[in-house]
DRENNUKOL-415822 format. One record per residue (C-alpha): z, x, y. Coordinates in steps of 0.25 Angstrom, whole numbers, plus 5000, padded with zeros to 4 digits. Layout:
<recs>
ZXY;...
</recs>
This chain:
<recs>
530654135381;531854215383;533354185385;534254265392;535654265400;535454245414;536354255426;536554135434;535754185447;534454195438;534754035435;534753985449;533353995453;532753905439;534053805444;533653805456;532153765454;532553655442;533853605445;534053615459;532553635464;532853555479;534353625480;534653755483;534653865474;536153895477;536453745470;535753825457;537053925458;537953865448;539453865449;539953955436;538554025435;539254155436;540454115429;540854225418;540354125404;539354045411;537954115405;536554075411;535254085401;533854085405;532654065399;531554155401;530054155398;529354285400;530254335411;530454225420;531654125420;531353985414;532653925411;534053925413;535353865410;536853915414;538053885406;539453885410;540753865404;541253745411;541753615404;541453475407;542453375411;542153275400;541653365390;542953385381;542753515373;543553625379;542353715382;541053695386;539953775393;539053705403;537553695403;536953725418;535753735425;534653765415;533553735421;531953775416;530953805426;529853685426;528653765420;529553805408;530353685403;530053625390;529753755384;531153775377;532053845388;533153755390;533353745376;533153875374;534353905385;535353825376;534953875364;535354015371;536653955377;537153895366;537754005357;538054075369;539053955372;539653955358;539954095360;540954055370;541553965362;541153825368;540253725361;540053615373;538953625381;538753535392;537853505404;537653395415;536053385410;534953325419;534653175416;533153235414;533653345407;534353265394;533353255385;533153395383;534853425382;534953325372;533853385364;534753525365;535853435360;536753385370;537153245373;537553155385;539053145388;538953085401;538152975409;537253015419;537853065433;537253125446;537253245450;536953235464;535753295468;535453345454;535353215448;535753145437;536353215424;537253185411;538153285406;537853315392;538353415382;538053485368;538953535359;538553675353;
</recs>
């Protein structure tokens, strides 16, 4: 497995056929992707795309530290998850975050998806809420 920086059009596809499989692939078109601070990693087994995860410099309302980056659209292709990718993403992002001086992560985390962010260390801030025609989600954040 490899990690590299990605840009944001090589996400849309792996978004597209895990997050937003019934949608259309311009919902998988993030607003920010493009922006100046917001990085995109992928994961990479062999040479083809597994995983992805974008992260953008965007504060949440009810989180109180001054900065914070945002967790997005990572997403493992079926046939590879639960091999170590998504975690291997973060592990990636993490100092990349520090590096800009922010500590707060945050990300509104599938409800079948908690498990695995509280195994990374983030916690539940929030109750659960809908996203409509996503489905359910609980914001969550890990300080690094």
């Amino acid at each position: 497995m490899e990690i590299r920086q990605i840009d944001a059009k090589d996400t849309y596809n792996i978004r597209h056929k895990v997050l937003r499989p019934d949608g259309d692939i311009g919902e998988c078109e993030f607003e920010g992707d493009d922006k100046e601070v917001t990085f995109h990693l992928g994961a990479y087994i062999d040479k083809d795309l597994c995983s992805v995860a974008s992260f953008y410099l965007d504060n949440h309302p009810d989180i109180r530290e001054e900065y914070q980056f945002r967790l997005r659209g990572m997403a493992t292709l079926d046939q590879f998850q639960s091999q170590g990718l998504s975690r291997a993403l973060l592990k990636t992002a993490f100092p990349i975050i520090k590096k800009n001086h922010v500590n707060t992560l945050w990300c509104n985390a599938r409800k079948n998806a908690i498990g695995f962010y509280e195994k990374v260390g983030f916690e539940i801030i929030s109750p659960e809420f809908d996203i409509p025609t996503i489905g359910l989600h609980i914001l969550m954040k890990k300080t690094i």
